[in-house]
C-alpha positions in Angstrom: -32.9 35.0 -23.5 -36.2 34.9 -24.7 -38.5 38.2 -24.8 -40.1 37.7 -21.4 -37.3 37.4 -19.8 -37.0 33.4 -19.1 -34.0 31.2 -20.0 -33.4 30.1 -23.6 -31.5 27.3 -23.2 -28.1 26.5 -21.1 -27.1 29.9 -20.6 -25.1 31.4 -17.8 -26.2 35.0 -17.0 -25.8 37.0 -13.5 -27.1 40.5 -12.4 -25.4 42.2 -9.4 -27.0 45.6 -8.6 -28.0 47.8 -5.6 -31.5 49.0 -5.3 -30.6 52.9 -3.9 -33.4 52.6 -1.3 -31.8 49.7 0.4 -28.3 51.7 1.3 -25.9 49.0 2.5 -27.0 46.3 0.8 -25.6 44.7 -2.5 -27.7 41.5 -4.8 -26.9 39.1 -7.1 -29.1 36.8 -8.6 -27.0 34.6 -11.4 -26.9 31.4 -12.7 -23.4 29.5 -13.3 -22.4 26.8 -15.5 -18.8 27.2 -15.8 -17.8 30.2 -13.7 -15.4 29.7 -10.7 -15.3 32.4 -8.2 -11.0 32.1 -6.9 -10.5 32.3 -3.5 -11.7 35.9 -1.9 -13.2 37.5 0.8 -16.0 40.2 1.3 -15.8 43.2 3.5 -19.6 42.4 4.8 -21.8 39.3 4.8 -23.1 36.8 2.1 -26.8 35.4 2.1 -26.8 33.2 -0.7 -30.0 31.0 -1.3 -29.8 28.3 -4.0 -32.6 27.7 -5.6 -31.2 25.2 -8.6 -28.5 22.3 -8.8 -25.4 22.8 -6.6 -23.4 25.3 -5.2 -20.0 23.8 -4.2 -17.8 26.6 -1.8 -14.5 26.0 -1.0 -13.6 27.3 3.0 -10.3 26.9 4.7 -11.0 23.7 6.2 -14.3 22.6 5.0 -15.9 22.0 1.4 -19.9 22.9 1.3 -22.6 21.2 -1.0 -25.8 23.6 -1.3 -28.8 22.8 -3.1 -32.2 23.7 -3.6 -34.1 25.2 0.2 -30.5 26.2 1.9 -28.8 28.8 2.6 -24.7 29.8 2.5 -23.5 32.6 5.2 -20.0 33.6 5.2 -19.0 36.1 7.7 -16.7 39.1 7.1 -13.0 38.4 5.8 -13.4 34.5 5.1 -11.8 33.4 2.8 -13.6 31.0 0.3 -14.2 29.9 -3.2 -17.0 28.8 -5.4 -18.1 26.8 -8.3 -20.7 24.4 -9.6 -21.3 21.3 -7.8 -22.3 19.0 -10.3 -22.7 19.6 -14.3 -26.0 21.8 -14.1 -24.6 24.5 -12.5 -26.3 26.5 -9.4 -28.6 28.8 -9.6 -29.0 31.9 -6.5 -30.0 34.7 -4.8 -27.7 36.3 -3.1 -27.4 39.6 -0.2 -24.5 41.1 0.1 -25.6 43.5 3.5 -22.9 45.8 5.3 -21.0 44.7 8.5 -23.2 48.0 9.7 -26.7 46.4 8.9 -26.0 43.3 9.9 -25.0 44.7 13.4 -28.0 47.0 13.3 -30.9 44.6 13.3 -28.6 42.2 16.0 -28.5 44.8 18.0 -32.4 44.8 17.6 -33.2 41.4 18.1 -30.6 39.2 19.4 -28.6 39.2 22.3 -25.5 38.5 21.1 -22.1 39.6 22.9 -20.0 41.3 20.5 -19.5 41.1 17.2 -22.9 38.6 15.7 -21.6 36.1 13.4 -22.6 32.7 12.0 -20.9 29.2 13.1 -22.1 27.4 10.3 -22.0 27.9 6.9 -24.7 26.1 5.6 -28.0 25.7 6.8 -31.4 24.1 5.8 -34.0 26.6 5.8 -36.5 27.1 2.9 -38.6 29.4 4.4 -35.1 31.7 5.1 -34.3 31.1 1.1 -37.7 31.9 0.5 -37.8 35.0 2.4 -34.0 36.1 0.5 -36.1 35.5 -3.1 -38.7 38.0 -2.2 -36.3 40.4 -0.8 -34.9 40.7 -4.5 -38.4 40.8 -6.0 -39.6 43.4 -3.9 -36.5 45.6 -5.1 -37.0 44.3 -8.2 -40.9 45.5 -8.3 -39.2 49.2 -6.7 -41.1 48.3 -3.6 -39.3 49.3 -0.6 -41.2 49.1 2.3 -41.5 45.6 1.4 -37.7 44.9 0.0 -36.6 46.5 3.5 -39.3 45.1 5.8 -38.2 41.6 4.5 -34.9 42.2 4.7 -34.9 42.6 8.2 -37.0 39.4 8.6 -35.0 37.5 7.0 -32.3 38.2 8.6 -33.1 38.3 11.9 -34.6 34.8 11.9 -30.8 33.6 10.6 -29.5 35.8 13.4 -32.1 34.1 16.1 -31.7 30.8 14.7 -28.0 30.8 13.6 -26.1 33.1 14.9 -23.3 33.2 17.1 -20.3 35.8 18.7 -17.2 36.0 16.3 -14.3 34.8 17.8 -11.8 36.9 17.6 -8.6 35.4 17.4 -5.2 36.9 19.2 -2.7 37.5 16.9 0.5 38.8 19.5 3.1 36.0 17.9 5.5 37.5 15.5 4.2 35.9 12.6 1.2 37.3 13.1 2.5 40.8 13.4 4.8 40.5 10.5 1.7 39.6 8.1 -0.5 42.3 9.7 2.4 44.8 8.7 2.8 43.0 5.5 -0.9 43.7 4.3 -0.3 47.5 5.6 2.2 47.6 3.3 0.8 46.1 0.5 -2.6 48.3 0.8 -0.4 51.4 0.8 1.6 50.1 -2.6 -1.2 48.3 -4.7 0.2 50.0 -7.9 4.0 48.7 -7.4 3.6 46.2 -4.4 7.4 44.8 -3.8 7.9 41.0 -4.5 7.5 38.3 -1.5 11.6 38.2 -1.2 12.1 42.1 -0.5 8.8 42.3 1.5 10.2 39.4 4.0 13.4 41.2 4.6 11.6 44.4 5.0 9.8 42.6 8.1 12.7 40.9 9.0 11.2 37.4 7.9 11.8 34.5 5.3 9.7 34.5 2.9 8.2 31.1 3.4 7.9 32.5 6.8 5.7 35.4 5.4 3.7 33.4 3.4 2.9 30.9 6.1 1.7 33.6 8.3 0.0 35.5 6.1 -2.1 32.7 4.6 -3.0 31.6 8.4 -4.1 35.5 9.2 -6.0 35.9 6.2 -7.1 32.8 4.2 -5.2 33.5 1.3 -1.5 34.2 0.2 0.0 37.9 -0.7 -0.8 37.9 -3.9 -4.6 36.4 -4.1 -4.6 39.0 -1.0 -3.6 41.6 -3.1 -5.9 41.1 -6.0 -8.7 40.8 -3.8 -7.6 44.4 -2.8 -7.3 45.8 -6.2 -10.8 44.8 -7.1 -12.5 46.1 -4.1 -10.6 49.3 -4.6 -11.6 49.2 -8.1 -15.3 48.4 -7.0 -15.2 52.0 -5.0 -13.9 53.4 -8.0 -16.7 52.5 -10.0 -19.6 53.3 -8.0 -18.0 56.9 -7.5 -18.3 56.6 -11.4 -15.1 56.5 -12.3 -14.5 54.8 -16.1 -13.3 51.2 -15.7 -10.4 51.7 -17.7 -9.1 54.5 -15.6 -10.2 52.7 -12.4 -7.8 49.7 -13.3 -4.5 51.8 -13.5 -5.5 53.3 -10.2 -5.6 50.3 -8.4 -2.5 48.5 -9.9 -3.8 47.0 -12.6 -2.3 46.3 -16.1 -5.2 47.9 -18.5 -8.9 47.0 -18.6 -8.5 43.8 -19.5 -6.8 42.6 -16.6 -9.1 44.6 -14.4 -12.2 43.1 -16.4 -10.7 39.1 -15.9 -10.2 39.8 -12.3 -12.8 41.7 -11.1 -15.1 39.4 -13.0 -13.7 36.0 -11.6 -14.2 37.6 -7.8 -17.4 39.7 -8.3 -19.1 37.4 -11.1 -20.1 40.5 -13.3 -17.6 42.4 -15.3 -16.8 46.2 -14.3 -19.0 47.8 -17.2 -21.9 45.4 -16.1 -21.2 46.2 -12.0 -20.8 49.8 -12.7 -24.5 50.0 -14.7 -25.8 48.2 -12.0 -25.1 50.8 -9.5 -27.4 53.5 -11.9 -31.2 54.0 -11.5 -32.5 50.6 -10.7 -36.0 51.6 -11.6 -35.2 52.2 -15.5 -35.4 49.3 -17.1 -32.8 50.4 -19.1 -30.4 50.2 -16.4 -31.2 46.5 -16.2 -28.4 44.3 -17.2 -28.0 40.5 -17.4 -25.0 39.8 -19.2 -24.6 36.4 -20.5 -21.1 34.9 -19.4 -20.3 33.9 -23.2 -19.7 37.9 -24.0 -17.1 37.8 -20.8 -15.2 35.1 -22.3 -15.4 36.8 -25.7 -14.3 39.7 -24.8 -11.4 38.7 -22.2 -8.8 40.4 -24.2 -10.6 43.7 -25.3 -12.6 46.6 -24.5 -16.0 45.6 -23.5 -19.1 46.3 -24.8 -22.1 44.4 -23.8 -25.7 43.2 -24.4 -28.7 44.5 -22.6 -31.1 41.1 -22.5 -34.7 41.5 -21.1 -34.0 40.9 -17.2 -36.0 37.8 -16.4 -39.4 38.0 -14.8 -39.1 37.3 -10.8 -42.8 35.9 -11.0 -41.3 33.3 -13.4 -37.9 33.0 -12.3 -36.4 30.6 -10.0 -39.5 29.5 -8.1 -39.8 28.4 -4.8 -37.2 26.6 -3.1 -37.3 23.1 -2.8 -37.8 21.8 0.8 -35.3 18.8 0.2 -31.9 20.3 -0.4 -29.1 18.0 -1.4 -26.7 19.5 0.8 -23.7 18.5 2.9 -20.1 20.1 4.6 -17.3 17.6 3.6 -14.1 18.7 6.2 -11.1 18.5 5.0 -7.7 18.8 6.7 -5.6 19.4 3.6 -6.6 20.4 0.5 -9.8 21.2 -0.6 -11.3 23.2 -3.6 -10.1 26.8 -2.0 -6.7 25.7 -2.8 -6.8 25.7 -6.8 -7.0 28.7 -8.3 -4.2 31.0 -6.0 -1.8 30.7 -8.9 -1.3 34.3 -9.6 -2.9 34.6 -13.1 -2.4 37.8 -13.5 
């Protein structure tokens, strides 16, 4: 990084951060070369605007292309992946708001029955990417009235122009009970889950049985499931301030180092980096970009990490363009959500 912030070179670097004003509502901006995000899901929504090369994200049945003046919205609980889509990487802005906000400012200004949601994934709208950049810039700048005020703009015009009921699907057959009762289970042992074998004949399943059932209920086999789990427990952990070694025998980890290559994969920050991000927004001390080289470096050991100069948002990632290279490639079979479930743990 140079001193004013802008890249210095091919660097991958990512800042995920709440600005305390805003309560409900996680950011990351970040730009990826090499990073794959596994398959995981998110308790609330995702925003993301691209606003350099190609984001590729991996859904159950579909594989997105986003480039530069679109935007990616996942809904609550869908499981999904994401990596670059061609050799430059992606560069983005992303909101992470509650189920709660969202629901708020639908309750506002659409009139939607039920639960609002999104039907689509990827959309082309630069002014919405636009409008997600400033929101970040405005809580960059410590300007709430305008952070919150654009927020809500945003987001209502993807609500009014995008947005949809959530189906909720019935799940009375006894598959899908015996996965429901399998993820109760595995939420109330996350430090010594029992293996897929003695957890089917605990529900009184096989355990191909289970596995099909659970990966139809919730995108994703037991034991992605399960680390997806661990991390958001651990992500509690930390913003309650609790140290990240400690946080990752708490939540069934091995040590710090297997929290730190988990929680990194899925949250794209490690926990030190997450955890600093959560402080006083407004010192600039607090500031962290953490280039993705120290990650990989420090895989296998405590971590201790650089502070670079956060870039300028008046020089960072201008506007979107209006032409976005963008596409949704279905796919009945396999598609890129289906790699990285091997349980690396």
């Amino acid at each position: 990084m140079t001193q004013n912030g802008r890249m210095a070179g091919k660097g991958e670097w990512a800042r995920h951060w709440r600005y305390e004003r805003l309560p409900g509502l996680d950011l990351l901006q970040a730009r990826y070369l090499r990073h794959t995000f596994p398959r995981h899901s998110h308790d609330g929504y995702v925003f993301g605007a691209v606003t350099r090369g190609v984001e590729e994200v991996g859904l159950p049945d579909a594989t997105v292309h986003a480039g530069p003046g679109s935007v990616v919205m996942i809904n609550p609980e869908v499981a999904h992946t994401a990596r670059a889509g061609g050799p430059d990487g992606w560069s983005y802005f992303t909101l992470y708001p509650s189920a709660d906000v969202v629901a708020e400012i639908a309750a506002e200004t659409v009139t939607v029955r039920g639960t609002a949601g999104f039907g689509e994934t990827i959309v082309t709208d630069p002014q919405a990417a636009q409008l997600i950049v400033e929101v970040h810039r405005a809580a960059e700048q410590g300007n709430a009235l305008a952070a919150d005020s654009l927020l809500r703009i945003v987001l209502a015009r993807l609500l009014r122009e995008h947005g949809t009921a959530l189906a909720h699907r019935p799940r009375r057959s006894a598959g899908a009970r015996a996965a429901s009762r399998a993820r109760e289970l595995l939420e109330g042992n996350m430090t010594d889950p029992p293996s897929l074998e003695i957890l089917a004949a605990d529900l009184g399943t096989s355990p191909f049985a289970l596995l099909r059932a659970f990966r139809d209920a919730y995108g994703m086999p037991p034991h992605a499931w399960l680390t997806n789990a661990r991390v958001r427990a651990a992500r509690g952990l930390l913003e309650r301030g609790t140290a990240p070694a400690e946080a990752a025998v708490a939540v069934g980890f091995t040590d710090q180092p297997h929290l730190n290559r988990h929680f990194t994969r899925i949250v794209g920050v490690p926990p030190g980096a997450y955890q600093q991000g959560r402080k006083n927004v407004q010192d600039p001390d607090a500031t962290l970009l953490v280039p993705s080289g120290t990650w990989q470096q420090n895989r296998q050991q405590p971590q201790t990490y650089e502070q670079p100069t956060a870039p300028d948002p008046s020089t960072t990632e201008r506007s979107p363009s209006p032409t976005p290279p963008s596409s949704v490639t279905r796919s009945a079979s396999a598609s890129p959500s289906d790699s990285p479930d091997s349980p690396s743990e």
